[in-house]
C-alpha positions in Angstrom: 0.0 0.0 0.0 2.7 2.4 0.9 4.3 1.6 -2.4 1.3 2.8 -4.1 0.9 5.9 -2.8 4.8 6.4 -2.7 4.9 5.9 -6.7 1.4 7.9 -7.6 2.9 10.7 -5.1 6.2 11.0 -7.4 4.8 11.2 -10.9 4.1 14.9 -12.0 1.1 16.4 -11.9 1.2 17.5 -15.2 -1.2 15.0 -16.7 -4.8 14.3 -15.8 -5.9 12.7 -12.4 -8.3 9.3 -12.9 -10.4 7.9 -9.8 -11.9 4.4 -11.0 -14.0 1.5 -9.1 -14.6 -1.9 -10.0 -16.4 -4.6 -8.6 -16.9 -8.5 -9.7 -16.2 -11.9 -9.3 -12.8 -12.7 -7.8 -12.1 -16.7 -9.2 -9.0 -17.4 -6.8 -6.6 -20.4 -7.2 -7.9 -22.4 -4.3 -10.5 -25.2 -4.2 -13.9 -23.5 -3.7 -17.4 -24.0 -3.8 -17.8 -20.1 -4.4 -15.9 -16.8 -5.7 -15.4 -13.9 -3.5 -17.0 -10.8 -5.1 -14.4 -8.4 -5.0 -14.1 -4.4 -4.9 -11.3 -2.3 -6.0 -10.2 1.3 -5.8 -7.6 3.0 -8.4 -6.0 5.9 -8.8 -3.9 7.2 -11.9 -2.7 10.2 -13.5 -1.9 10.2 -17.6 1.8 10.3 -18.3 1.7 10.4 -22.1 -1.4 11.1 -24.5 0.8 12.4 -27.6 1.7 9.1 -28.6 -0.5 7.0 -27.1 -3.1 7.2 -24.1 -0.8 5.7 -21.4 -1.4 6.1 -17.4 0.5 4.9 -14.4 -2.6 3.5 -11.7 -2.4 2.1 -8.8 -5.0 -0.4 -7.3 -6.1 -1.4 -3.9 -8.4 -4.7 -4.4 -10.4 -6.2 -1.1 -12.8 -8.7 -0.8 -16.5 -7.3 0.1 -18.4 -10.8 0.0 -16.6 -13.9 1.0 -16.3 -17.0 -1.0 -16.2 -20.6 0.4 -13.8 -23.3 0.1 -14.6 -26.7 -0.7 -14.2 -27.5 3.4 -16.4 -24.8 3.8 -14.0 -22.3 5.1 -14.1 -18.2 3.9 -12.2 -17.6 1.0 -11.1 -13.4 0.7 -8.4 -12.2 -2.0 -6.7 -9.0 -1.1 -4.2 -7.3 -4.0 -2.6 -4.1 -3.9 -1.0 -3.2 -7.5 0.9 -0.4 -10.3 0.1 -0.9 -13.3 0.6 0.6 -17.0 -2.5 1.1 -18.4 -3.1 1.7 -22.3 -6.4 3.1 -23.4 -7.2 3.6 -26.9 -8.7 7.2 -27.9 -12.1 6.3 -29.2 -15.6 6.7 -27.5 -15.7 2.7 -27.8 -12.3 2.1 -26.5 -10.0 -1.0 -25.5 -7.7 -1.3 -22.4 -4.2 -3.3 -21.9 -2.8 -3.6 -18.3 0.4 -4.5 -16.9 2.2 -4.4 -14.0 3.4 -5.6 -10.2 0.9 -6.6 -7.3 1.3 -7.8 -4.2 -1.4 -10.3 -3.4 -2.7 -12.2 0.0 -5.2 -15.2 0.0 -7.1 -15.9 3.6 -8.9 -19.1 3.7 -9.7 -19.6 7.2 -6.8 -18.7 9.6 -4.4 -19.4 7.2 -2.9 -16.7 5.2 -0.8 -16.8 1.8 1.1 -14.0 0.2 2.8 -14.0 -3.0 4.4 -11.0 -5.6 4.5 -11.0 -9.1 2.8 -10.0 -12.6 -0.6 -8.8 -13.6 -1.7 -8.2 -17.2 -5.0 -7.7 -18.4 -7.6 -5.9 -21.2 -11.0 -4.8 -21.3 -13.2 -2.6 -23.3 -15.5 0.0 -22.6 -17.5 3.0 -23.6 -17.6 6.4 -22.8 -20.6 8.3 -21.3 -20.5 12.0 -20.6 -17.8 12.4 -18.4 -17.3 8.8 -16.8 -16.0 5.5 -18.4 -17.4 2.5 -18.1 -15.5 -0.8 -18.2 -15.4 -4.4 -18.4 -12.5 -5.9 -17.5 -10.1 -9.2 -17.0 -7.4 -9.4 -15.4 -4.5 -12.1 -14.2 -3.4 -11.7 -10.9 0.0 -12.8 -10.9 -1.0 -16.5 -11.3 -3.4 -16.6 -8.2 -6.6 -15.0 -9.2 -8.9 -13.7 -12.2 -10.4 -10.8 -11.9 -13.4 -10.1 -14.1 -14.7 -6.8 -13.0 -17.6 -3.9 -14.3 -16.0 -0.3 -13.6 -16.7 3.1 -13.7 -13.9 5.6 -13.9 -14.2 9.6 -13.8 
């Protein structure tokens, strides 16, 4: 988390500031009998929109709904993440994401953490002054994330 903010707190403000939300279905590499439902918050400024539409974003993911494991325990997926994030400049526009999280799965008691990769895409469409988006996303090799967002 501190890494997040330390990053997004050293890029100049020169390009636009981006708040986005997302929310879906967290499907986590563990056992289960059902997906944590997932909420994340970003945060992103543009850092080139010349030659493409690129942005620097960092992500806090939690879990706001608990899943179950197979043995009936909760299941929760917590990520925290920078990514680089290309947008395409049309009103029906296409995403690409990549970048370093830190992640944690908490099944029970028992508590995993792991670093590594995220990529991802999505498409979406936008509508007066927000963006709407459907995405996927890899989570470096422990969870997909296939989430509806709105960004402003």
């Amino acid at each position: 988390m501190l890494l997040v903010i330390t990053m997004l707190a050293s890029v100049p403000a020169a390009g636009e500031m981006h708040l986005g939300v997302t929310t879906g279905r967290m499907s986590v590499d563990v056992s289960s009998s059902s997906a944590p439902k997932n909420m994340a918050l970003s945060l992103g400024y543009e850092i080139d929109t010349r030659l493409a539409n690129l942005r620097l974003v960092g992500e806090i993911n939690r879990t706001v709904s608990r899943g179950k494991t197979r043995g009936g325990e909760g299941l929760e997926f917590e990520s925290d993440g920078i990514y680089l994030l290309f947008k395409t400049n049309r009103p029906l526009y296409f995403t690409l994401r990549g970048g370093v999280v830190q992640d944690e799965i908490i099944t029970g008691a028992t508590t995993s953490k792991d670093r590594g990769f995220a990529i991802g895409g999505g498409i979406g469409v936008i509508s007066g002054r927000a963006r709407i988006v459907i995405e996927y996303t890899k989570i470096a090799g422990d969870a997909d994330y296939l989430s509806l967002g709105l960004e402003f």
